[in-house]
N, C-alpha and C positions, 0 to 999 in steps of 0.2 A: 612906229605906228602900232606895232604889236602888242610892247606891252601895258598901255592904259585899258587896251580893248580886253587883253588877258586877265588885267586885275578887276574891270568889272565883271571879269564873266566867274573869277573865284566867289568873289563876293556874289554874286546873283544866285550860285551855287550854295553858298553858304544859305542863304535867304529865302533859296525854295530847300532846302532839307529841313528847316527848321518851319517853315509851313507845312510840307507833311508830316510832321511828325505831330506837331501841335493837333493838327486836323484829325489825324490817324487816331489819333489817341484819344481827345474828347469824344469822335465817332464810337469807339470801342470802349469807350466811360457807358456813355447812353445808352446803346446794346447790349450792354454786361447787366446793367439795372432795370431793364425791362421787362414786365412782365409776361409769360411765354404767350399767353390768352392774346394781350394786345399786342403781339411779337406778330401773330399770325395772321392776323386781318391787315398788316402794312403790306404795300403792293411792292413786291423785289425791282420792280421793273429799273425805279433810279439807283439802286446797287448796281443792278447789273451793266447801266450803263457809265457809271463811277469805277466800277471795275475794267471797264473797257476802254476807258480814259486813259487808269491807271497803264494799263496794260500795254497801252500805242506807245504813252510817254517813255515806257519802260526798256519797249524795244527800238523805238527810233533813236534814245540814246545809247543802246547797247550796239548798235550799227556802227552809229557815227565811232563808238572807241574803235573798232572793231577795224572799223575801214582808216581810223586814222593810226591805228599800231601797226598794221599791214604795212601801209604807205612811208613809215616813217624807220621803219626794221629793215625795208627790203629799199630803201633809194636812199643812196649815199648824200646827196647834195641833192635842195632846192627847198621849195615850202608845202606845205600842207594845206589844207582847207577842211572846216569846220562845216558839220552839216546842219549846228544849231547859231553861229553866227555868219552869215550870207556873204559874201562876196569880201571877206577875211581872210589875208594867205598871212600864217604865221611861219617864221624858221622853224629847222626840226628843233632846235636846242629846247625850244618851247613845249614840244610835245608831251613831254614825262608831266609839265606841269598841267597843260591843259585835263591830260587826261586824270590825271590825279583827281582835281577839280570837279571834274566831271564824275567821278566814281561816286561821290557823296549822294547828289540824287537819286545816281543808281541805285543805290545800295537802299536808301532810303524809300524808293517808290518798291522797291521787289517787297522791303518789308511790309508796306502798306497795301499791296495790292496781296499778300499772305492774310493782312488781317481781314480783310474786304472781303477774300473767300470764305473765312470763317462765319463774317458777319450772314453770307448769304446761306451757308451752307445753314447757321441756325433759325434763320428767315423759315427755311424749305422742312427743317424738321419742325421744328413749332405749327407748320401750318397743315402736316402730315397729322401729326397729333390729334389735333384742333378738327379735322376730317375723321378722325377712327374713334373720336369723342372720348381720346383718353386723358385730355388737360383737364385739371380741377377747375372750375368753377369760381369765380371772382370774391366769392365766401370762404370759400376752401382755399383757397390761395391764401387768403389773408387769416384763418385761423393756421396753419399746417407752417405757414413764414412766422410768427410772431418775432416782434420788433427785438432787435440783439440788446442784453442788459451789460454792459460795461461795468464790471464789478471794482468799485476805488474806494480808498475811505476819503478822499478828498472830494466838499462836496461840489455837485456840477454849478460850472459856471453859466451866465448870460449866454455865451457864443455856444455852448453846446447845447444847451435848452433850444436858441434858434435854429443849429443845426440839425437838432432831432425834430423839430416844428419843420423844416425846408422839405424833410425825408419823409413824412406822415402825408406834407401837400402833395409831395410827388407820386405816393404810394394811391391817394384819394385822385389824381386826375388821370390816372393810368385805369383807377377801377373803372372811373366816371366813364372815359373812353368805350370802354371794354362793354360796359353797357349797355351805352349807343348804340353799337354795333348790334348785341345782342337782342334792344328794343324794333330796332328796324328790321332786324328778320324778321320778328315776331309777330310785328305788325304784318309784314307784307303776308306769311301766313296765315293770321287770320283773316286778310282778305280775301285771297284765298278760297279759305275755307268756306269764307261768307256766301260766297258765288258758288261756290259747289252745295251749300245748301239749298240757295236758292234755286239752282236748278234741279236739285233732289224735290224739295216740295212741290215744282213746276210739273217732274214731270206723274208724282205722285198723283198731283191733281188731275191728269188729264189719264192714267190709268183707271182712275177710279170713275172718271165721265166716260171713259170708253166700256169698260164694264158696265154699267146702268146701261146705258144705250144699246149694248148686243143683247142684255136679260130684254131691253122693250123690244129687240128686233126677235129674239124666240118667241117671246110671249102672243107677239104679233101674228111669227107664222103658224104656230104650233097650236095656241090655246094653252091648257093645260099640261099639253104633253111635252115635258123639258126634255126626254131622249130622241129627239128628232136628230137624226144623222143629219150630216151635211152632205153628205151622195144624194140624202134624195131629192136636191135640186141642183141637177147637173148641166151645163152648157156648154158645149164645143169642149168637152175633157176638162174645165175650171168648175170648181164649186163656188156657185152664187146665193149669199144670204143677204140681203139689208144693204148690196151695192157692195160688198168687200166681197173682194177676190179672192178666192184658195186656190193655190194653187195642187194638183190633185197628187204631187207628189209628198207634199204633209199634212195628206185627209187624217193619218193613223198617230201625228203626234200634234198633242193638245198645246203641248208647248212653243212649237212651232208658230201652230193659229193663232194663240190668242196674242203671240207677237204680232203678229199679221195683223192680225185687228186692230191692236192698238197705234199701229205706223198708219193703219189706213186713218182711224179715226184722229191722229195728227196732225197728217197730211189734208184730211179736210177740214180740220179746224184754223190752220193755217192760213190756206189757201180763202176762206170766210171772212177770216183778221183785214 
């Protein structure tokens, strides 16, 4: 019964090292050619959980050799058991092969999960960069890279004309990208900004009607005489002019009051609305 169960499991062995590695590799094609601008705005979050895949797969088969070298070194006679095929007791004679078998993906996932930290680790610097505003510029990128000239006297063929055309599209949908990104901050700050203008002229306008309205409330009590203290209409220890409170510990700074004033005269323009 052992050994059909055995030769699928070389084979399945053989079939998952040759998917990671195919995997491994394209992934590490496409982060090698990336550019660092659009390297930074991708969110690590599915490396690091591709990583953590890597990593289970890594060590639960590193177990299973672990516990099946143990079991098969130290007991003279009987079977073993697999902790990646279920309810499978193989002879020990089997074991050197199993594990053999088994070493390939190991071997294979430790490498993939080496490249997977790198990929992250350049994720994490690109986007450190990208924060200290020291990445060039999606211009400056492409002037500082210009395109490599393979120097031959044989002239280019069809297939390398489209492979330099494949490399130029991939170069323009990475800027494209990169743009995107950089258009939608942009926008989002000018909105922004738009709103903090808007309340800039809001509240301009209503310093300037608070002003006018305290010159009619002196002009009112005083007449003529613009140096009229604000002591000399005093009530229960508050200075009262035109209905606005002072209070009598910032009679002697003008800066104070005319805050004052203009919060009072907000608050009842408000409170009117």
């Amino acid at each position: 019964m052992g050994s059909p169960v055995l030769g699928f499991f070389f084979f399945g062995c053989v079939a998952a090292s040759i998917f990671i590695f195919v995997f491994t590799k394209s992934r590490t094609n496409y982060y090698r050619d990336v550019e660092q601008r659009f390297l930074a705005t991708k969110d690590p979050f599915l490396n690091n959980l591709y990583a953590l895949i890597l990593f289970s797969l890594f060590g639960y088969l590193v177990v299973d050799s672990f516990i099946i070298f143990v079991d098969t070194t130290f007991r003279i006679e009987g079977n073993f058991m697999s902790l990646v095929i279920f309810e499978s007791h193989f002879p020990k004679e089997s074991a050197w092969f199993y594990l053999l078998s088994e070493l390939m993906p190991i071997s294979w996932l430790y490498w993939a999960l080496n490249k997977e930290v790198q990929i992250i680790k350049n994720l994490r610097n690109a986007r450190t960069l990208l924060l200290l505003g020291e990445l060039p510029s999606a211009e400056e990128s492409r002037i500082s890279t210009p395109s490599s000239v393979i120097e031959s006297d044989k002239p280019a063929t069809f297939a390398e004309v489209l492979q330099a055309m494949d490399s130029e599209l991939k170069k323009a949908l990475q800027d494209a990208e990169t743009l995107k990104v950089e258009l939608t901050a942009t926008k989002l700050k000018v909105v922004n900004l738009e709103v903090e203008v808007k309340e800039k002229n809001s509240e301009i306008s209503q310093i300037k009607d608070s002003k006018s309205h305290f010159n009619d409330i002196i002009e009112d009590s005083s007449g003529d005489d613009k140096s009229l203290s604000l002591t000399d209409s005093v009530m229960m220890g508050d200075s009262i002019m035109g209905g606005v409170k002072i209070d009598k510990q910032i009679n002697n700074d003008p800066a104070a009051i005319a805050r004052a004033v203009i919060d009072a005269y907000r608050m009842g323009k408000n409170d009117s609305d």
